[in-house]
N, C-alpha and C positions, 0 to 999 in steps of 0.2 A: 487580444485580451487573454491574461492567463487565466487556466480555468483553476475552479475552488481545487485547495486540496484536503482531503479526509486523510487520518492512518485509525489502521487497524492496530492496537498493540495489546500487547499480555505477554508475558511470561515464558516459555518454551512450555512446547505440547500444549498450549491452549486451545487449540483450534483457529488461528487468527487465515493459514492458507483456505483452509474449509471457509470460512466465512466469506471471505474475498472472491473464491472461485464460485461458490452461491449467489454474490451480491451481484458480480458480473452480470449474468444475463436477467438476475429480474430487473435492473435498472435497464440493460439493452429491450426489454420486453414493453419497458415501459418508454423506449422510443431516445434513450440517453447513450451516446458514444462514450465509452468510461477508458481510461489509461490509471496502466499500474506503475505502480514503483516497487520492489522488494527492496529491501536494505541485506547488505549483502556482508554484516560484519565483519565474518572474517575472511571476506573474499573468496572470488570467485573466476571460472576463466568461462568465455564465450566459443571460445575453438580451441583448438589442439594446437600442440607443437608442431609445425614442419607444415600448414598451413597456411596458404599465403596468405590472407590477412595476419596472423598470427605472426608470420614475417616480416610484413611489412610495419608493425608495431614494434615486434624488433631492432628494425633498422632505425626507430626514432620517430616512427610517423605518431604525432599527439591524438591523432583522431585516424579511424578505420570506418566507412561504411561497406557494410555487406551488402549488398543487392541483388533478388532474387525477384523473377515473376511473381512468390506470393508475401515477400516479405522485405523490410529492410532493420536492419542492426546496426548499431553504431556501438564503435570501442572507444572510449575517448577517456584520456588518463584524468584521473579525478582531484583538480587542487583544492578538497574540501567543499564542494557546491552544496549550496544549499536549496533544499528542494522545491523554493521559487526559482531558483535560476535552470534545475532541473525541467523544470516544468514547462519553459520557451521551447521544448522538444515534442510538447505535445498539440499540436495543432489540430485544431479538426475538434478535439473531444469537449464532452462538455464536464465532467468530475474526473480528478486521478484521485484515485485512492492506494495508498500507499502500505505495503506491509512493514509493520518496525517504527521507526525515527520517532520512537518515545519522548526523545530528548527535544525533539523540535516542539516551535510553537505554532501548532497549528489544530485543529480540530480534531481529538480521537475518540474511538469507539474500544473500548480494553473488552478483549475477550477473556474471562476468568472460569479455571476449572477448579469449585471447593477439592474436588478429590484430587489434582496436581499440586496444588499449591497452599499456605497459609493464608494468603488476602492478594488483594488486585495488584499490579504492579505502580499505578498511577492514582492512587488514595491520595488526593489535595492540590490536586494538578487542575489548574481550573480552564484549561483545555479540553477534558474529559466530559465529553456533550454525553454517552451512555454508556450504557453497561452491556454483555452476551453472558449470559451465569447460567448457573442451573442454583444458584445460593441465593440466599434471602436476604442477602445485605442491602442495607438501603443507604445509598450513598447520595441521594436525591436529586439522583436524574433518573432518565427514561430508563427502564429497564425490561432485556427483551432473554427469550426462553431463544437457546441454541440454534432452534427451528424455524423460530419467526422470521424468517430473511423479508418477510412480506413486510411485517412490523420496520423494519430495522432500514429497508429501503424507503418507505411511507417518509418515517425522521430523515434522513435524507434531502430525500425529493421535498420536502413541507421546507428545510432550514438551508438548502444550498441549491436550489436548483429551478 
């Protein structure tokens, strides 16, 4: 079974890392295995140059795992997947919550800073379950103060889990 996925999105400098790295452990607290996704727009590397995995991707190989006693990595070249298909990688957890993938249709939570920006990035998007502001807009869904991650995991846990 794939598990639900959330994205966090807003704008740059919203705080969308802060909230994700918040959300983490009050959902692990409350007993929930969570898996992330960042969206990684204008790309990104996992190892260096002259590194043998990094070699061996080199040579052609479509997919890389790294394996480690406390960790494993996978490089695997991206022919557009979409973050269902991403998501058969997550086994084990029970939410991925995702940073970015605005454009997808799936469940988001838009972090908005009035003092960053002119307005939300996602006004009419009717994926957009709630808001993180510190602005008094009322967009008529749930809306939670920067701080609340209590709040913000509660909606969650109540609508996916």
């Amino acid at each position: 079974m794939i598990p639900m996925i959330i994205s966090i999105v807003g704008k740059a400098e919203s705080g969308k890392t802060t909230l994700v790295e918040r959300l983490i452990p009050e959902l692990n607290k409350r007993g929930y295995k969570v898996g992330t996704v960042k969206h990684a727009a204008h790309g990104f590397e996992i190892d260096k140059k002259g590194k043998d995995s990094r070699r061996h991707m080199d040579a052609g190989a479509d997919a890389v795992i790294i394996v480690s006693n406390e960790r494993i990595m996978i490089n695997k070249k991206n022919n557009n997947e979409t973050l269902d298909s991403v998501a058969t990688y997550f086994s084990g957890v029970d939410i991925i919550i995702c940073e970015g993938f605005k454009k997808e249709n799936k469940p988001k939570i838009e972090v908005f800073r009035k003092a960053r920006h002119d307005k939300p990035a996602c006004m009419g998007d009717n994926n957009l379950i709630a808001l993180v502001t510190d602005d008094d807009i009322d967009l008529d869904i749930p809306k939670f103060a920067h701080e609340d991650i209590k709040g913000v995991a509660d909606l969650i846990e109540k609508k996916f889990l």
